[in-house]
RODO-2510 file (C-alpha; in nm, 4 decimals, decimal comma):
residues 399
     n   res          X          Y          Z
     1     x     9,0384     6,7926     8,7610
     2     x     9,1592     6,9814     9,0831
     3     x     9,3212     6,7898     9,3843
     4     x     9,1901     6,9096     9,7154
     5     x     9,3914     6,8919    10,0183
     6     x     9,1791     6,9875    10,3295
     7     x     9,3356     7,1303    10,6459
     8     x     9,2298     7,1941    10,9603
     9     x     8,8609     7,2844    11,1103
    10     x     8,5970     7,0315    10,9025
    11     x     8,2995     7,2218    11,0342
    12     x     8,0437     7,3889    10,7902
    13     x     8,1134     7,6963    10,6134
    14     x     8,0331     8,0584    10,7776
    15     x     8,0869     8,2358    10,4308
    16     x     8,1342     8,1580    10,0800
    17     x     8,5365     8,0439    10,0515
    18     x     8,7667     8,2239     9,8368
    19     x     8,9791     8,1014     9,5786
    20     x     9,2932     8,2380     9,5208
    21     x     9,4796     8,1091     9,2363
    22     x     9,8495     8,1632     9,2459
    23     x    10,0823     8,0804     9,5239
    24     x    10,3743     8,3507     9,4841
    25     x    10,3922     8,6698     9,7379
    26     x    10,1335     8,8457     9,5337
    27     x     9,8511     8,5421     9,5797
    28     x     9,9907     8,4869     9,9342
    29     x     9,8731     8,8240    10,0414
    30     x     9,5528     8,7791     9,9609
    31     x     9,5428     8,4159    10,1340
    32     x     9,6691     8,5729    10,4334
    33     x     9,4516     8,8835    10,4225
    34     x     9,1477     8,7178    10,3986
    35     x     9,2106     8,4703    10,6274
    36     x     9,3153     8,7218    10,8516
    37     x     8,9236     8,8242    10,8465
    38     x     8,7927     8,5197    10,9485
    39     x     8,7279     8,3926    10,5796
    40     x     8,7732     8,0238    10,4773
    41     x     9,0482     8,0117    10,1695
    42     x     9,1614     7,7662     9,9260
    43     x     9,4496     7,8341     9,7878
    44     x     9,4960     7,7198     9,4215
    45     x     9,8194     7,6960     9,2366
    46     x     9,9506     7,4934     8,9600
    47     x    10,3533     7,5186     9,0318
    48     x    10,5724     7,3566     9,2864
    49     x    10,6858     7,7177     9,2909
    50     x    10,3960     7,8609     9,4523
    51     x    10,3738     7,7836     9,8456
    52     x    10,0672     8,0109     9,9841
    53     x     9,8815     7,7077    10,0598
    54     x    10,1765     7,6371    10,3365
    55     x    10,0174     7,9411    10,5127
    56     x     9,7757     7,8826    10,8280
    57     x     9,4925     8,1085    10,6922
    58     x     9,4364     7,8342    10,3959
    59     x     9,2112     7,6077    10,4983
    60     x     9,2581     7,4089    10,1573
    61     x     9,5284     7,3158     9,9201
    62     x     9,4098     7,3115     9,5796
    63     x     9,5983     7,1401     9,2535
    64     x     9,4729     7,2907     8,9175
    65     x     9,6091     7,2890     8,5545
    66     x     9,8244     7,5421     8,4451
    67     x     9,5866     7,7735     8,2902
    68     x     9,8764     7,8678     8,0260
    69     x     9,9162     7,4760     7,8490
    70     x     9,5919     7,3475     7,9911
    71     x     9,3725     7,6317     8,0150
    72     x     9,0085     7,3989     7,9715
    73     x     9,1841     7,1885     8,2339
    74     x     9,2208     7,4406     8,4674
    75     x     8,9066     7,5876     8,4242
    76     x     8,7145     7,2622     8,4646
    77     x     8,8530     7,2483     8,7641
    78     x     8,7257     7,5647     8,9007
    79     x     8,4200     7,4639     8,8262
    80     x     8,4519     7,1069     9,0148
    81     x     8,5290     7,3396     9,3145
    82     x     8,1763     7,4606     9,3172
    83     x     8,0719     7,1182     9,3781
    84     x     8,3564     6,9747     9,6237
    85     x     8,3864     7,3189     9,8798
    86     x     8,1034     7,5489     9,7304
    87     x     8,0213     7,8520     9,4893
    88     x     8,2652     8,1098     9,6129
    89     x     8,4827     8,3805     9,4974
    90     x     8,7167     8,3396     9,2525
    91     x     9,0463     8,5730     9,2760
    92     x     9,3594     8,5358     8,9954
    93     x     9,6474     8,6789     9,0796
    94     x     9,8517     8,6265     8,8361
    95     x     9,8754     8,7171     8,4421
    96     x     9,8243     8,3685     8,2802
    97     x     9,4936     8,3170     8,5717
    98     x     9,3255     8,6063     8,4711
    99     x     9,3801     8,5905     8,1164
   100     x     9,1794     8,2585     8,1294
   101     x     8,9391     8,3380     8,4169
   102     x     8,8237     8,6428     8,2119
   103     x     8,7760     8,4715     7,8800
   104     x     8,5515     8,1922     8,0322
   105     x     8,4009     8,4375     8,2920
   106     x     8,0486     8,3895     8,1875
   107     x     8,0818     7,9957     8,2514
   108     x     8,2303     8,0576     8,5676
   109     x     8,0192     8,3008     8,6883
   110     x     7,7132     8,0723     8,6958
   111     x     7,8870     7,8820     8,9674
   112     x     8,0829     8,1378     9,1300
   113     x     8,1550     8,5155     9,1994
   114     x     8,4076     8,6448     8,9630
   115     x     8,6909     8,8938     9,0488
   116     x     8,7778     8,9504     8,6922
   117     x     8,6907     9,1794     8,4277
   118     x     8,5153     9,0789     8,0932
   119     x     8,7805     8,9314     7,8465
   120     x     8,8034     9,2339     7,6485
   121     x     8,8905     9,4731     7,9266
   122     x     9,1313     9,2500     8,0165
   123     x     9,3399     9,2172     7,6560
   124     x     9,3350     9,6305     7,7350
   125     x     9,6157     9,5810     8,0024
   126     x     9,7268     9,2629     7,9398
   127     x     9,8201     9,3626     7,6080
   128     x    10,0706     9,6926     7,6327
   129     x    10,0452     9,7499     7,3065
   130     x     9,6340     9,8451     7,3777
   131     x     9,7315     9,9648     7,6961
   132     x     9,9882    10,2566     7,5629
   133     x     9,7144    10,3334     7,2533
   134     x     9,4762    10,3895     7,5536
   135     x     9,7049    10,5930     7,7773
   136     x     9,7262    10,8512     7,4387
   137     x     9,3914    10,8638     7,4010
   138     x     9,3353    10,9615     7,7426
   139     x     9,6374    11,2195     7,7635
   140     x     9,8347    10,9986     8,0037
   141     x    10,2159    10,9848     7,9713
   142     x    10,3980    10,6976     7,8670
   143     x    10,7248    10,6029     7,6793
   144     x    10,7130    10,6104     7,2805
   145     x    10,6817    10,2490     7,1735
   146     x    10,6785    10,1038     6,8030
   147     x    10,5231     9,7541     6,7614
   148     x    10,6540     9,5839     6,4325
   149     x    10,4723     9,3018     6,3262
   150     x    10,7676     9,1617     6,0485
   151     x    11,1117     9,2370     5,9735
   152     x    11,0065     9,4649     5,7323
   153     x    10,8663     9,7132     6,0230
   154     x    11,1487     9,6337     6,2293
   155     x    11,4194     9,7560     6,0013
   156     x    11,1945    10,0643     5,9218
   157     x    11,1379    10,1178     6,3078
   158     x    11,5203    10,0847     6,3771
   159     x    11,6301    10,3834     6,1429
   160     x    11,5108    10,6112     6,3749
   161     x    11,5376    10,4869     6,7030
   162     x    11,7796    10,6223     6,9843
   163     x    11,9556    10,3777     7,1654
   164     x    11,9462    10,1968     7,3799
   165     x    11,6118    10,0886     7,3945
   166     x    11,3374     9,8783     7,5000
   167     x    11,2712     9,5376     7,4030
   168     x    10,9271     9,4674     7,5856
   169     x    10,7228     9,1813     7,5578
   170     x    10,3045     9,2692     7,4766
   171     x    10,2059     9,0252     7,7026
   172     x    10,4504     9,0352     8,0323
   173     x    10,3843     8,6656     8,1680
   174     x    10,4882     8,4795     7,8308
   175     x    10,8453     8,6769     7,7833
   176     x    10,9125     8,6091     8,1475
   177     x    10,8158     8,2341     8,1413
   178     x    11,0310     8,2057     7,8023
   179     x    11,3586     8,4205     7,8961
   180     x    11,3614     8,4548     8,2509
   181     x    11,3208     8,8593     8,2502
   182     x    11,0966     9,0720     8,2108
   183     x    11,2220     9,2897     7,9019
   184     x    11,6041     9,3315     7,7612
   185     x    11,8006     9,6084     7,6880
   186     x    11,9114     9,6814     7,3575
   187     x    12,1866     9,9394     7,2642
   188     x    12,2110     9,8490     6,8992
   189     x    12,0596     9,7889     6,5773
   190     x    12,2029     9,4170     6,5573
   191     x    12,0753     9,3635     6,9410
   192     x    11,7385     9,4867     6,8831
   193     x    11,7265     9,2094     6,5449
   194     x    11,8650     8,9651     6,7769
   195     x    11,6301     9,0023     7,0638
   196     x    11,3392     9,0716     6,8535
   197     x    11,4034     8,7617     6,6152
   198     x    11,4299     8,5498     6,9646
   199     x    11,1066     8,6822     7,1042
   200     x    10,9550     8,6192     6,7721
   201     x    11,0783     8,2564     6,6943
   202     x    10,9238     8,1891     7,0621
   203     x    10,5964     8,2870     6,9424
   204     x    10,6061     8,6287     7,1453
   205     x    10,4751     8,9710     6,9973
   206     x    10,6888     9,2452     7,1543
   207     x    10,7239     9,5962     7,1438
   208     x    11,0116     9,8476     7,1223
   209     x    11,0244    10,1099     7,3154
   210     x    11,1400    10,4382     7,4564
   211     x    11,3974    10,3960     7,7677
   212     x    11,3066    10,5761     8,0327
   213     x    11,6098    10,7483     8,2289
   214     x    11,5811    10,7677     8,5940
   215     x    11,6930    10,6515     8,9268
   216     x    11,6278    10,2797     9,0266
   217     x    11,3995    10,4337     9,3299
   218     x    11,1811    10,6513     9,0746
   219     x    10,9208    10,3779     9,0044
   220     x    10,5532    10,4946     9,1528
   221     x    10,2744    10,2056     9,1895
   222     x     9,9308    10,3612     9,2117
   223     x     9,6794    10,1322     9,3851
   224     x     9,3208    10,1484     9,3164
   225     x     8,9952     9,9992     9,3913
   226     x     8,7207    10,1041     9,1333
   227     x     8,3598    10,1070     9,2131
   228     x     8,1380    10,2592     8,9153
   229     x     8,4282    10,4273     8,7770
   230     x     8,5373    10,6192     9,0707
   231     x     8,8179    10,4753     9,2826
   232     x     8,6609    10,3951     9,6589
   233     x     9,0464    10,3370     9,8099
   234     x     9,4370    10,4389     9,6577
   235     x     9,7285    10,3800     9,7957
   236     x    10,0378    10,5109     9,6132
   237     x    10,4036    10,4025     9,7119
   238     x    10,7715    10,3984     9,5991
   239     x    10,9628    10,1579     9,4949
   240     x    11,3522    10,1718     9,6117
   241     x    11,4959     9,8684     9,4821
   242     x    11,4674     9,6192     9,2247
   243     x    11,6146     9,3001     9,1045
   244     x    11,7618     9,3032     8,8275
   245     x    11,8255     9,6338     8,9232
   246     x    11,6990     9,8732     8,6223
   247     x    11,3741     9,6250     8,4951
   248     x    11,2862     9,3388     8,7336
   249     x    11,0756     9,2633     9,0380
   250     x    11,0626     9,5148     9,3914
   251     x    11,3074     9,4365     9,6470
   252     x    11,2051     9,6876     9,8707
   253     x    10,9119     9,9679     9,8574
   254     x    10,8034    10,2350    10,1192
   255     x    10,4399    10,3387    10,0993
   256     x    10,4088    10,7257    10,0255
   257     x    10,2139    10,9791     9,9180
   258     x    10,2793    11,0816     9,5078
   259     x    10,0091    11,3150     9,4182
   260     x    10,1763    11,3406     9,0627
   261     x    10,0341    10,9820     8,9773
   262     x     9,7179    11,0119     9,1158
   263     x     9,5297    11,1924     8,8660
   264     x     9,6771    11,0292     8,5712
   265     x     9,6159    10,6754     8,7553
   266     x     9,2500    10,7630     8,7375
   267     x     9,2482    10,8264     8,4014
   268     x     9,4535    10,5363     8,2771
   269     x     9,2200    10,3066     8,4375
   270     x     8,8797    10,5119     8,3076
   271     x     9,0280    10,4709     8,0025
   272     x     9,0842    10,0952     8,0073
   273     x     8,7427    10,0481     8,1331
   274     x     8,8707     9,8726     8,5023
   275     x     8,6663     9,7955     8,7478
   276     x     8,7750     9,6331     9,0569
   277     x     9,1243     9,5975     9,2043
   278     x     9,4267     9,7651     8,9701
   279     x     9,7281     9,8986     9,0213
   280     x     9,9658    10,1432     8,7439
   281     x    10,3415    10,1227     8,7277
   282     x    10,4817    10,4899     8,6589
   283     x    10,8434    10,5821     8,6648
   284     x    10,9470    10,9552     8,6976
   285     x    11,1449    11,0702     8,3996
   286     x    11,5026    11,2412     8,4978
   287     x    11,4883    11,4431     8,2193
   288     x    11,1398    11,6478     8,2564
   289     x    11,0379    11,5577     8,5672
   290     x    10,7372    11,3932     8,4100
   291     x    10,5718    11,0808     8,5657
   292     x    10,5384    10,8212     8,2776
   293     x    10,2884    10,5171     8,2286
   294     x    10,4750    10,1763     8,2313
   295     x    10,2216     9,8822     8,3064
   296     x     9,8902     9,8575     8,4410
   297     x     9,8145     9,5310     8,6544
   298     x     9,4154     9,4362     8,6789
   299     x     9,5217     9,1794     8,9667
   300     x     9,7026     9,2126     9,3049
   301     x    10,0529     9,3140     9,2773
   302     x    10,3474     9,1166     9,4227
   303     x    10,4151     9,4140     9,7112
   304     x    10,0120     9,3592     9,7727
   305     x    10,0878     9,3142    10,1794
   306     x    10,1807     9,6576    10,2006
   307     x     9,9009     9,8351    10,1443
   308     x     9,7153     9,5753    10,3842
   309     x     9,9664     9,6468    10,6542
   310     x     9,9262    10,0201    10,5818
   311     x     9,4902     9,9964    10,6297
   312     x     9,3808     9,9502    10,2948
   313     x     9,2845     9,6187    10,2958
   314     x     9,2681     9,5777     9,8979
   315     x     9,1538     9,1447     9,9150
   316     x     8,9083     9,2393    10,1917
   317     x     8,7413     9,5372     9,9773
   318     x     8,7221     9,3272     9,6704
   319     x     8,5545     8,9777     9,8723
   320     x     8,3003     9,1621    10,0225
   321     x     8,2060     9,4557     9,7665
   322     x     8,1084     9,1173     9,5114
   323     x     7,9175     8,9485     9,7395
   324     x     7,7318     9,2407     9,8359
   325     x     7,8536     9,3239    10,1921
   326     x     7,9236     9,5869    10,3842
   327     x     8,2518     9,7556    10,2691
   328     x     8,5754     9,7413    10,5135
   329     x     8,6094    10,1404    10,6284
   330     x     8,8182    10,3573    10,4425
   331     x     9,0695    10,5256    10,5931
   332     x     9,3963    10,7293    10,5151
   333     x     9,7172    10,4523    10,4367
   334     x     9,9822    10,4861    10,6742
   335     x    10,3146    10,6333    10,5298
   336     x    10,6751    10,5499    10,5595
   337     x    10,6117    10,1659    10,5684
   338     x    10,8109     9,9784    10,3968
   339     x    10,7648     9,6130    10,1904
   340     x    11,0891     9,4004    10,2305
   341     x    11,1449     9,0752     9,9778
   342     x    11,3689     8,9234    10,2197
   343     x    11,5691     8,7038     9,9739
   344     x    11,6113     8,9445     9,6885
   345     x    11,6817     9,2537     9,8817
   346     x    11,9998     9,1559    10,0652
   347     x    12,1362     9,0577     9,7049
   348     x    12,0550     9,4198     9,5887
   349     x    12,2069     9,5644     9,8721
   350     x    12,5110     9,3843     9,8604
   351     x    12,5224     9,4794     9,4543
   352     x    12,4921     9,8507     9,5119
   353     x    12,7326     9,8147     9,8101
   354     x    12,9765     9,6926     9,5523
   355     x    12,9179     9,9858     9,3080
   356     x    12,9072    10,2799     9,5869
   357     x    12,5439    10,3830     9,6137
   358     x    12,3561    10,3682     9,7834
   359     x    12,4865    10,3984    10,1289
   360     x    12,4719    10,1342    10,4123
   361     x    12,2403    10,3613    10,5910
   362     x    11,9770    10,4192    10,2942
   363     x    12,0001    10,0451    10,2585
   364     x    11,9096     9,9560    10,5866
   365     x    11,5994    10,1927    10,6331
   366     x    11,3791     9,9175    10,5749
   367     x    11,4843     9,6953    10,8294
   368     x    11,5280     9,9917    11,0807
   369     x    11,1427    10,1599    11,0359
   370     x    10,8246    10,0035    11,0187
   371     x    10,8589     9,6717    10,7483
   372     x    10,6850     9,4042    10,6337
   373     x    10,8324     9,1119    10,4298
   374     x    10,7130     8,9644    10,1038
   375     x    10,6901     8,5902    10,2802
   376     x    10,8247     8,6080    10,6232
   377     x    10,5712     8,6118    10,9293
   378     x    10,6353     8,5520    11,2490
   379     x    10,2607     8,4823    11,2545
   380     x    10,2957     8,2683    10,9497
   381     x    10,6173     8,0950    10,9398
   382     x    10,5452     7,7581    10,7558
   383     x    10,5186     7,9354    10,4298
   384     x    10,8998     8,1250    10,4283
   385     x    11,0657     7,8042    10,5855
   386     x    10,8622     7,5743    10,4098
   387     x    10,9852     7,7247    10,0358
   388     x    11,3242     7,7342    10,1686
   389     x    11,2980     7,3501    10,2996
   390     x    11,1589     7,2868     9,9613
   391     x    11,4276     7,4735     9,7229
   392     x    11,7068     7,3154     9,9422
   393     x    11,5968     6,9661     9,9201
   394     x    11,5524     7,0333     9,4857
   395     x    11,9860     7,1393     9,5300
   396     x    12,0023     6,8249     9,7478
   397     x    11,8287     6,5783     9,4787
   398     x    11,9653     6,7523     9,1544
   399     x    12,2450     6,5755     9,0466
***
């Protein structure tokens, strides 16, 4: 059952509330974007990590079961929300919410509106392995990947691999929860056993594949909101930094236009079937030229405040085209603005600092033009200070 922590204004409900589930920078976007719009939130988390419901635009703090180990627990208690704060509109953001929320979407949906695709359009990009079948169907580019299923395949896949390689998880959430990272990098035979036979004694199905070569700033995300198969709003933008620096999480992205990924974005996501908010990972390959397909994400993405800052107004679009409202107007995304993780980035720049590129200058464009940051707000401040308070007082108590 879900524990509900009410905050502020008691008075009756102008609109149905939305429930975001997930409380990291990706959920705490949408929190703030809809509240932003006048729109009464709950935000719904199952981790001491997650700290949107610190922001002022939630109006509730909501306590569910981890939908990963208690995933009838957790959706109980979306249901017990219909009946505590009302039928409303339920948005995952992350991996292990959506999985669940779309394979119980029919029970939900007869007590709330759903921002989730059907459970088997789901598997299609929460799954890579279906996800890079699709993208050859369709004629979109991705990396050659090899999914052995026993040791057998794996020794048979390793004779003619090029190294290094790819050790990628099939399901992204599960590899990170186990190991900490989202993939590993393999640059021999006995690596790739050794990673693979660790993934696999976790109960992980993984993938091996192709490494990509390019510079850490040639990642593209393509943004998309898909209304009877035709995107309605796209946003495209680079990403500059990461951490870990070749395969982890954005430090720092700059919204731009990349017509290359457009067309190929569309496709990817007619293929899968999407409908709804997406957004496709590319990365351009230094050897060709050639944009190529790494993930596609059928929930908002962790740099989600960027494209709200930039017009496009992704949570807004997706409330009000479910219930049935009039649509937010479109308009052209501003350029040049950049998304700043304000913990991770300074790390990044102080790593490349140490290996010569790139320069102070590059490194302090996003702090310079127009930014936003992943959790700090100087119109929202409880949430930044209020993780920080928290993580410091966890050092404080650990022995």
């Amino acid at each position: 059952m879900a524990a509900v922590v009410a905050f502020g204004s008691t008075r009756p409900l102008a609109s149905p509330p939305a429930y975001v589930i997930g409380g990291h920078p990706a959920g705490l976007a949408v929190v703030r974007a809809l509240g932003q719009a006048g729109i009464p939130v709950a935000a719904v988390s199952s981790s001491p990590e997650e700290h949107a419901w610190r922001s002022r635009y939630s109006r509730w703090r909501v306590r569910a079961p981890d939908p990963d180990t208690d995933e009838q627990g957790f959706i109980a208690a979306l249901l017990n929300l219909a009946d505590e704060l009302g039928e409303g509109v339920i948005i995952p953001t992350t991996d292990e919410s959506l999985e669940a929320v779309a394979r119980h979407r029919a029970e939900l949906a007869r007590r709330h509106t759903v921002a989730s695709p059907s459970s088997s359009v789901a598997r299609r990009f929460l799954d890579k392995s279906q996800t890079y079948a699709i993208a050859t169907e369709v004629g979109v580019a991705a990396p050659e990947t090899l999914s052995p299923t026993s040791e057998r395949d794996l020794e048979i896949s390793g004779d003619g691999l090029s190294f290094p390689c790819l050790i990628k998880p099939r399901e992204s959430y599960r590899y990170s929860r186990a190991f900490g990272v989202k993939m590993k990098t393999v640059r021999s035979q006995v690596e790739l056993r050794t990673a693979w036979t660790e993934a696999t004694n976790a109960g992980i199905e993984t993938m091996i594949q192709e490494l990509i070569p390019g510079a850490e700033s040639a990642g593209v995300n393509y943004n998309a909101y898909i209304v009877d198969g035709r995107p309605v709003a796209e946003v495209t933008a680079r990403k500059l930094r990461q951490s870990p620096r070749d395969y982890g999480f954005p430090s720092a992205v700059v919204s731009s236009p990349v017509r290359e990924v457009i067309e190929p974005g569309r496709s990817i996501l007619r293929g899968l079937g999407v409908s709804g908010f997406a957004n496709v990972e590319f990365k351009q390959d230094s050897r060709d030229g050639t944009y190529k397909l790494m993930e596609v994400n059928g929930r908002p993405n962790m740099s989600g405040w960027l494209s709200i800052r930039c017009g496009v107004n992704f949570p807004l679009l997706t409330y009000r085209h479910l219930l049935g409202q009039e649509l937010p107007a479109g308009r052209r995304p501003e350029s040049g603005v950049y998304w700043v993780h304000e913990v991770s980035y300074p790390k990044t720049i102080a790593a490349g600092l140490r290996s010569g590129e790139p320069s102070l200058a590059e490194n302090l464009k996003p702090y310079l033009y127009p930014h936003v940051f992943a959790t700090l707000s100087a119109r929202d401040p409880a949430v930044f200070f209020g993780r920080a308070g928290a993580r410091l007082w966890s050092k404080v108590r650990s022995p």
